[in-house]
Backbone bond lengths (Angstrom), bond angles and torsions (degrees), N, CA, C in turn:
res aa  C-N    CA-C-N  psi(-1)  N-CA   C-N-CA  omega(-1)  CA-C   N-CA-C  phi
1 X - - - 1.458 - - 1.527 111.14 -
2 X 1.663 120.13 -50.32 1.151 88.93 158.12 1.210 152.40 -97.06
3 X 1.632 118.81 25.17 0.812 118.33 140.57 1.450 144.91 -56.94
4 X 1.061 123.51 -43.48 1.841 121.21 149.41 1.270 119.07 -47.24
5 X 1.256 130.10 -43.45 1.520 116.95 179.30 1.661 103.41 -72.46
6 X 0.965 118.52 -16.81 1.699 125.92 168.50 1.185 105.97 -30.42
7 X 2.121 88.63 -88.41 1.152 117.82 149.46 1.660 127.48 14.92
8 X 1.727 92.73 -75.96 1.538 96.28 -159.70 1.153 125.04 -82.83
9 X 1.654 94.10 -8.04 1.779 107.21 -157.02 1.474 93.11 -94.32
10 X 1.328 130.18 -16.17 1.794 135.13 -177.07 1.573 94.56 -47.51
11 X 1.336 105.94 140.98 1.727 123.89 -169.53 1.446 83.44 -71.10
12 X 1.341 120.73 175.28 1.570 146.10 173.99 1.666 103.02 -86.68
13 X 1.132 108.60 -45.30 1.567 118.91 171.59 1.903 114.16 -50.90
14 X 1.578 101.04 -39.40 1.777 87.86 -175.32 1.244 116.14 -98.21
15 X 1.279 115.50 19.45 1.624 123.20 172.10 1.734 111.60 -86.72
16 X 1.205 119.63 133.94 1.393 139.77 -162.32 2.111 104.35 -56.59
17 X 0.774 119.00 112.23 1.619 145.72 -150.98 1.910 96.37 -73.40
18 X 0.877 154.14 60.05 1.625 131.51 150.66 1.361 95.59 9.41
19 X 1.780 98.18 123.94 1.724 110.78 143.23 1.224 128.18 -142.78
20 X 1.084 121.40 151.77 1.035 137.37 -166.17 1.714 131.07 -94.78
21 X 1.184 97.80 132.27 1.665 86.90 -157.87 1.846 105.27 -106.92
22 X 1.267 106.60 120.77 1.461 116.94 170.06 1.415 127.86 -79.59
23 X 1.207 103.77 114.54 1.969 100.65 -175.47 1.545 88.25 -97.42
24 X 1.600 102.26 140.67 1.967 122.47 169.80 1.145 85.66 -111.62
25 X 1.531 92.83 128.91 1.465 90.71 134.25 1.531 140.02 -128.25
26 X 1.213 116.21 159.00 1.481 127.61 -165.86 1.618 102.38 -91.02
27 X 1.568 101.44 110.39 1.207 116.27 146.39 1.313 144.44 -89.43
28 X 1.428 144.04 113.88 0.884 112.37 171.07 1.753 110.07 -136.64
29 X 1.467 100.79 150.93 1.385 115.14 164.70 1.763 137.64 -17.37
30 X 1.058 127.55 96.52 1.290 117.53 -169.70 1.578 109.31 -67.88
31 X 1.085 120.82 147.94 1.759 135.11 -135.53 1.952 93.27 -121.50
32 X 1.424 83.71 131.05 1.618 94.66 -170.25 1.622 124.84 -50.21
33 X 0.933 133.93 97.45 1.692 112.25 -161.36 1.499 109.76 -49.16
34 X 1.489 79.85 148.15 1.958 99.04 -165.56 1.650 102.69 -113.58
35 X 0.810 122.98 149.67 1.445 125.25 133.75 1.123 115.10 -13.92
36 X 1.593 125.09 133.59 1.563 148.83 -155.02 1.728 105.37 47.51
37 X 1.012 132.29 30.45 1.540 114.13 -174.81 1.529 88.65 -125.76
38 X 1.708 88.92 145.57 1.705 102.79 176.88 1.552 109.74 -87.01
39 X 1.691 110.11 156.45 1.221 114.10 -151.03 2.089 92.69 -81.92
40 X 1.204 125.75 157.13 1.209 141.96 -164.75 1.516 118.74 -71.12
41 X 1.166 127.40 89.76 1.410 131.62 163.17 1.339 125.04 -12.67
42 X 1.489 120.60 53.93 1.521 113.51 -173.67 1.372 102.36 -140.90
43 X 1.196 128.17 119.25 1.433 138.27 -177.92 1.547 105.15 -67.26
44 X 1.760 91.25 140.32 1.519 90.84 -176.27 2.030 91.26 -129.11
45 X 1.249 124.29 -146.75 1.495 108.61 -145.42 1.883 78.61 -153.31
46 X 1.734 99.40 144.39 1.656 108.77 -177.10 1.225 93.07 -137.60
47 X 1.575 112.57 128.58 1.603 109.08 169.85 1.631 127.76 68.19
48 X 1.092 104.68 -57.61 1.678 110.24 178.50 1.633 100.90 -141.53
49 X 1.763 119.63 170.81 0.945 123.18 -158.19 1.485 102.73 -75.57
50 X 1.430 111.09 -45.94 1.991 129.43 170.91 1.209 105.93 -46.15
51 X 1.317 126.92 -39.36 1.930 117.48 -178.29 1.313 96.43 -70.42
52 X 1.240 128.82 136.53 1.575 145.92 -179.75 1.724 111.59 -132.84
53 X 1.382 102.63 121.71 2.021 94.05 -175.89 1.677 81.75 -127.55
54 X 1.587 92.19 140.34 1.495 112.54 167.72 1.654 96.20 -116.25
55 X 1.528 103.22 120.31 1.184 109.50 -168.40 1.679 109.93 -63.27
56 X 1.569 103.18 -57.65 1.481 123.52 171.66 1.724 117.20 -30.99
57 X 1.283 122.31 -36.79 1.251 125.45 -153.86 1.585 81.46 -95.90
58 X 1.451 120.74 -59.71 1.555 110.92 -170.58 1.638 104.36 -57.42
59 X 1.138 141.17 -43.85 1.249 138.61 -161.24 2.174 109.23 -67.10
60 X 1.819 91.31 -31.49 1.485 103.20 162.81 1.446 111.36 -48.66
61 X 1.143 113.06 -54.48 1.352 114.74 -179.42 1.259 125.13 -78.06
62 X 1.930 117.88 -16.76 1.481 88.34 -176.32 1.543 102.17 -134.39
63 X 1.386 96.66 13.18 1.549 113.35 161.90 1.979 113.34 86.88
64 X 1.463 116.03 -58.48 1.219 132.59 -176.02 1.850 115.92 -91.09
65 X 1.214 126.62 145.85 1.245 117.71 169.82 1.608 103.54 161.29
66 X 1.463 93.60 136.38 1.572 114.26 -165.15 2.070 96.43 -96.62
67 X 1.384 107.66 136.74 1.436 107.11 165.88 1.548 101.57 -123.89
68 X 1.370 115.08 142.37 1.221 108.68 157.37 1.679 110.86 -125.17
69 X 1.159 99.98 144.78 2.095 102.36 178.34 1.493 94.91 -122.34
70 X 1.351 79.94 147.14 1.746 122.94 -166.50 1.183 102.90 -111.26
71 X 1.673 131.66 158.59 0.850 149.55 -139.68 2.258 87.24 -108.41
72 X 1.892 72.30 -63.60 2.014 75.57 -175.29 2.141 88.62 -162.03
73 X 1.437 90.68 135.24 1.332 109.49 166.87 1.906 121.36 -46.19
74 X 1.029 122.92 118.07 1.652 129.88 178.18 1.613 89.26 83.27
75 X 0.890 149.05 16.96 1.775 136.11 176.42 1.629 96.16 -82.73
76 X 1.400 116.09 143.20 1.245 134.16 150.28 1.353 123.95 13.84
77 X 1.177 104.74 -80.32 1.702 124.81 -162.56 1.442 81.74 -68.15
78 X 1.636 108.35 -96.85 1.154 133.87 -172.52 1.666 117.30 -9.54
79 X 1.484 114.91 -42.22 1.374 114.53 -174.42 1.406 101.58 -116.45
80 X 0.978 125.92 22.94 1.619 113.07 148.44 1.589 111.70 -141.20
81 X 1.157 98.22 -0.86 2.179 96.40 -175.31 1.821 104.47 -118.99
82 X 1.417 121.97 -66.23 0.841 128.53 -118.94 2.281 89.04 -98.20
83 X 1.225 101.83 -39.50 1.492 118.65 -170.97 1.809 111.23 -90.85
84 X 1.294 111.64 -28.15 1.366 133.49 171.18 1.612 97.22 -69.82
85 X 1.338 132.17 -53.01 1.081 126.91 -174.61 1.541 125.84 -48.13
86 X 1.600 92.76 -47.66 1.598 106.91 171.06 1.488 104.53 -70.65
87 X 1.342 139.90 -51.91 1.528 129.97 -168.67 1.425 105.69 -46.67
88 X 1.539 116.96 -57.48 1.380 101.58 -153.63 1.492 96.46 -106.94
89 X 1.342 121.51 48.60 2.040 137.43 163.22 1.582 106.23 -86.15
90 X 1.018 128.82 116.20 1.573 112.47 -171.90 1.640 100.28 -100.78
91 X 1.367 121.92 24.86 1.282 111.81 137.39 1.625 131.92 -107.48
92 X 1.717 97.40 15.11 2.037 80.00 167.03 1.560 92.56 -85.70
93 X 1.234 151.62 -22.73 1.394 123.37 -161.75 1.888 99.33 -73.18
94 X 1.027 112.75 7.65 1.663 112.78 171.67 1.798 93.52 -82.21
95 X 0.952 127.72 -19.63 1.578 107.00 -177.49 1.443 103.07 -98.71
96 X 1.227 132.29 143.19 1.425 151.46 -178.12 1.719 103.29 -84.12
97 X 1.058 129.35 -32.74 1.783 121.81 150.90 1.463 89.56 -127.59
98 X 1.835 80.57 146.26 0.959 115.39 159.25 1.876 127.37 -143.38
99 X 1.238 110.54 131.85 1.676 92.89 -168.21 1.354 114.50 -153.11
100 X 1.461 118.56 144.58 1.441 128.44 -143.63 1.742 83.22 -106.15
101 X 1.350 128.99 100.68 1.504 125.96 160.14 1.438 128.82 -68.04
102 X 1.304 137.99 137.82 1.228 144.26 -160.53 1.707 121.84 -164.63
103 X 1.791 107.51 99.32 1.674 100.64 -178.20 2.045 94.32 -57.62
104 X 1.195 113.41 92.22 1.392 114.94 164.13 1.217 107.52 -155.28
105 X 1.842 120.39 154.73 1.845 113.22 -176.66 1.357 102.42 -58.70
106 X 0.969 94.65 -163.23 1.673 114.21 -164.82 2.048 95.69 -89.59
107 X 1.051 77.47 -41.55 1.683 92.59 -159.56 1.853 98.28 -51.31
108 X 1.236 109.44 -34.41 1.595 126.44 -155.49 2.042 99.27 -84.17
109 X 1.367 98.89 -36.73 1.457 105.07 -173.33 1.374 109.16 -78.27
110 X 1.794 112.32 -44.07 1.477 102.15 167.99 1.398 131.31 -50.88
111 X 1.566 109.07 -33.84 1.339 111.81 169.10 1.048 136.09 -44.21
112 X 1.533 111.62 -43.57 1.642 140.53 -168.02 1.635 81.84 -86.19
113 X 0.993 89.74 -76.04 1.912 70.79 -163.96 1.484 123.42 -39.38
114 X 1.192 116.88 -40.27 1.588 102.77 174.85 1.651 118.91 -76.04
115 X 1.513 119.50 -7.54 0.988 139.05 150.32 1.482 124.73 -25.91
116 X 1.961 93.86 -64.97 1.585 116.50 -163.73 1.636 102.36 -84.84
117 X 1.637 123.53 -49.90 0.822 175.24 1.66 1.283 123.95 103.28
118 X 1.402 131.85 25.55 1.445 137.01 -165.78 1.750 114.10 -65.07
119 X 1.281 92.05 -44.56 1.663 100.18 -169.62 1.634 105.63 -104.47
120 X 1.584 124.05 15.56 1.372 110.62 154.87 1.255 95.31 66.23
121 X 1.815 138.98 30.29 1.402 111.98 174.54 1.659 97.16 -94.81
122 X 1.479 135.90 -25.23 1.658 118.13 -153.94 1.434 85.77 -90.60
123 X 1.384 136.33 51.89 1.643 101.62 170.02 1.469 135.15 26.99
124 X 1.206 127.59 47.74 1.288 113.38 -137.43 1.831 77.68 -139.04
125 X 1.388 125.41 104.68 1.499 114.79 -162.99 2.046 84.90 -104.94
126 X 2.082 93.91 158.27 1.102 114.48 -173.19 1.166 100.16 -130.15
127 X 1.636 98.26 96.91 1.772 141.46 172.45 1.666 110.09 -50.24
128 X 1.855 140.29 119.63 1.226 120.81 138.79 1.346 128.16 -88.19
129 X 1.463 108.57 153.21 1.491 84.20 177.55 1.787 76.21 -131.42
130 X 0.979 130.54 107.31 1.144 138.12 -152.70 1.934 112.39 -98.57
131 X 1.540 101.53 -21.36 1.360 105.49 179.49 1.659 99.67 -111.59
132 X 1.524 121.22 0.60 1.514 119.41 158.96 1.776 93.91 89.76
133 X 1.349 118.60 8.78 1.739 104.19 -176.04 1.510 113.44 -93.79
134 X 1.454 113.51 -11.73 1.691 86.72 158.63 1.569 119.46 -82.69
135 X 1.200 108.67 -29.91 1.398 112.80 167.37 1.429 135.35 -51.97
136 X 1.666 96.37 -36.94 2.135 89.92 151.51 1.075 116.53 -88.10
137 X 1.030 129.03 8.47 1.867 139.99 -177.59 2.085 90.84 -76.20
138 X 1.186 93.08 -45.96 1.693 107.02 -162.85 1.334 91.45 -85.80
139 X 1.572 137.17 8.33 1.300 121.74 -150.56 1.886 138.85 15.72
140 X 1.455 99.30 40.08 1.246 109.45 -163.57 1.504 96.79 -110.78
141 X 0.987 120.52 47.47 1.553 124.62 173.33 1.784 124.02 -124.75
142 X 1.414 97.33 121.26 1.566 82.51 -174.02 1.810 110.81 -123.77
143 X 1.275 101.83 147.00 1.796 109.31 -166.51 1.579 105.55 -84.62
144 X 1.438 130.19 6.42 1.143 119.08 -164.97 1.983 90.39 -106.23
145 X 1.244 111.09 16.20 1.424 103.15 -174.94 1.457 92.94 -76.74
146 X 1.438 127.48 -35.54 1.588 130.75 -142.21 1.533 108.59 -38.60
147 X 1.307 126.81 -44.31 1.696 145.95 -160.41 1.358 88.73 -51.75
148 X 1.365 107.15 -65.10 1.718 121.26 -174.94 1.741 120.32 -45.24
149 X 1.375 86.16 -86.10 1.596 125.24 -177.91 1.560 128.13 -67.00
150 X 1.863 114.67 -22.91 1.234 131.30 157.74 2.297 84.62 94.65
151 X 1.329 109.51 26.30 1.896 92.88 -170.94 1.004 84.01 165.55
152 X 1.698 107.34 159.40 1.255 129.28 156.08 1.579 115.21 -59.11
153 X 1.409 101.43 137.32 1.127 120.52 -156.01 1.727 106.07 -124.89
154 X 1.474 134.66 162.71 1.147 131.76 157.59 1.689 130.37 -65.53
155 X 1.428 111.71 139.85 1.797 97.61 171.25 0.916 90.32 -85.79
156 X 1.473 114.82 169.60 1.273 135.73 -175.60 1.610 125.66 -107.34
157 X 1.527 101.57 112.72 1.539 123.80 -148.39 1.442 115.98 -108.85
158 X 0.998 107.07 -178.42 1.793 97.10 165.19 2.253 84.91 -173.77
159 X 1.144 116.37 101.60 1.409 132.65 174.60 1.594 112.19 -91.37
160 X 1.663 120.50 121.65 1.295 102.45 -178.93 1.626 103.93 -125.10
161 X 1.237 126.90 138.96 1.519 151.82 -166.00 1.300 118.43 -91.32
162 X 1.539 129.77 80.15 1.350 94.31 172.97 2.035 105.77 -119.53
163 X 1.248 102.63 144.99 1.463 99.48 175.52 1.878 101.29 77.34
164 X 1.391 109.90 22.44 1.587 98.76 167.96 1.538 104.58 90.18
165 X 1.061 112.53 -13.63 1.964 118.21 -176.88 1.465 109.62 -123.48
166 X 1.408 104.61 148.97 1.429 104.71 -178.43 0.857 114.95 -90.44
167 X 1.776 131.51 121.40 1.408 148.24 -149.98 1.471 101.91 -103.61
168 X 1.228 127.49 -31.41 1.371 137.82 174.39 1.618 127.82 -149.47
169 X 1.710 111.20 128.92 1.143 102.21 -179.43 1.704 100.56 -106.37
170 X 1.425 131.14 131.30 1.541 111.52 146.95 1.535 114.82 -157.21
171 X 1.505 92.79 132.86 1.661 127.01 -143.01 1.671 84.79 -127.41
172 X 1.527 89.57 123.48 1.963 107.10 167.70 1.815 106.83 -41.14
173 X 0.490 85.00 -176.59 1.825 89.29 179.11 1.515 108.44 -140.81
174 X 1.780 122.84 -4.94 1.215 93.52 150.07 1.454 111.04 -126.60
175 X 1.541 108.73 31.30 1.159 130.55 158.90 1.547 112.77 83.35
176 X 1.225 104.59 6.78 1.549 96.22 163.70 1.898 110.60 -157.23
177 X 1.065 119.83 31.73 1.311 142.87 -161.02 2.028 97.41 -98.33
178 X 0.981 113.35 169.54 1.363 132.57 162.21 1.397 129.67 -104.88
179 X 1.176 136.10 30.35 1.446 125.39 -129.49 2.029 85.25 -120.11
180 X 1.427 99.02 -59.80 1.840 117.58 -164.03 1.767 112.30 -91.60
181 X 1.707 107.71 -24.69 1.062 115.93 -177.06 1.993 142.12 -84.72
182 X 1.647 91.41 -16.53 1.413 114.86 171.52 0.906 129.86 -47.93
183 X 1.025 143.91 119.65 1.880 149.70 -179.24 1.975 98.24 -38.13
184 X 0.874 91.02 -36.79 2.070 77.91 -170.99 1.474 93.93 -80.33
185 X 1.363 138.09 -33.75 1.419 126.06 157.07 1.735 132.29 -40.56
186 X 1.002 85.03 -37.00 2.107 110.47 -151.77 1.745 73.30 -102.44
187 X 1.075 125.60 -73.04 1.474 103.20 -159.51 1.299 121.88 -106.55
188 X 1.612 113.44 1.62 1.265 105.28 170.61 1.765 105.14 111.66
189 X 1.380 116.55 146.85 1.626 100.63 -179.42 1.705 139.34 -67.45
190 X 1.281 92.98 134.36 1.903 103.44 -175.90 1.505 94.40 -55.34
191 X 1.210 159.99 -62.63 1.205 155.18 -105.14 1.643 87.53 -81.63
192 X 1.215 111.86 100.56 1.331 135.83 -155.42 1.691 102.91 -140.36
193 X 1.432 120.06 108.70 1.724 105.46 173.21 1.622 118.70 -48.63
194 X 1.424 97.82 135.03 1.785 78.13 174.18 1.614 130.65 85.32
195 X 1.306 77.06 -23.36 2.118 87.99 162.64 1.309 117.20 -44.56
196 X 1.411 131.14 98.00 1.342 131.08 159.98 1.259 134.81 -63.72
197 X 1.265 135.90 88.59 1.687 134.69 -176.82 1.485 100.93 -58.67
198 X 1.746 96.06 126.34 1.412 118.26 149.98 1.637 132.07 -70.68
199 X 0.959 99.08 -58.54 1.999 112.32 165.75 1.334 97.73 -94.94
């Protein structure tokens, strides 16, 4: 007996407390690709939605390969300055891939490419990445396109590969400009005897 009134008489204060446990979590920012880093394991889409290219895995195999990302498929720049530059450069056919990136469906890029590209001579394939995830993989995605583009959209890049690592990054700086990204930048000048323009 007196043990229960013991019991009962214990303050509210010295009885053992419930706690509660807080999970954080740590976010952080995906990091601009640099120099020496391999390109990002994320399948992007050729021609139809079922064709699937993992850039990373082909570049395993063939070591070299130029990407450039676009802002948006048929836009301005892109289809008369920025993608024209690389077609008719007669040093991208020195890279064994090469591929034009674009947050756009699949359906929209094939277009453009046979557009730019009618007769399939520059090897030059037109990549979707349609849900934009290799493009934050590359952290090359920016949210202020939406006004324009209706979404985050790609800056506009030009990444070059040699030996499986990225040998060069250069990305517009206000992300959709022409200035750092041009084939006579990135690879050096066309003024080449004999250079035949495609576009």
């Amino acid at each position: 007996m007196f043990l229960r009134h013991s019991l009962r008489a214990l303050p509210r204060a010295s009885l053992p407390l419930a706690t509660t446990a807080r999970r954080t979590f740590l976010t952080t920012r995906p990091a601009l690709i640099n120099v020496g880093d391999t390109i990002p394991t994320i399948e992007l889409m050729e021609n139809t939605p079922g064709t699937k290219v993992n850039l990373a895995d082909e570049i395993s195999k063939k070591g070299d390969a130029l990407i450039i990302g676009v802002p948006a498929a048929f836009s301005g720049s892109c289809s008369s300055t920025h993608v024209p530059s690389y077609i008719n450069h007669p040093k991208t056919k020195d890279f064994p891939v090469v591929a034009v990136v674009s947050v756009n469906d699949v359906f929209v890029m094939k277009a453009w490419g046979d557009n730019l590209d009618p007769a399939q001579e520059t090897g030059i394939r037109f990549l979707a990445d349609p849900t934009g995830a290799f493009t934050k993989a590359m952290d090359m995605s920016f949210g202020d396109a939406a006004p324009i583009f209706g979404g985050e959209r790609s800056k506009r890049y030009a990444v070059v590969v040699k030996d499986g690592k990225v040998a060069s990054v250069s990305v517009e700086p206000d992300n959709t400009g022409t200035t750092v990204s041009m084939a006579d930048k990135v690879l050096g000048s066309a003024s080449v005897a004999g250079a035949d323009k495609i576009v």
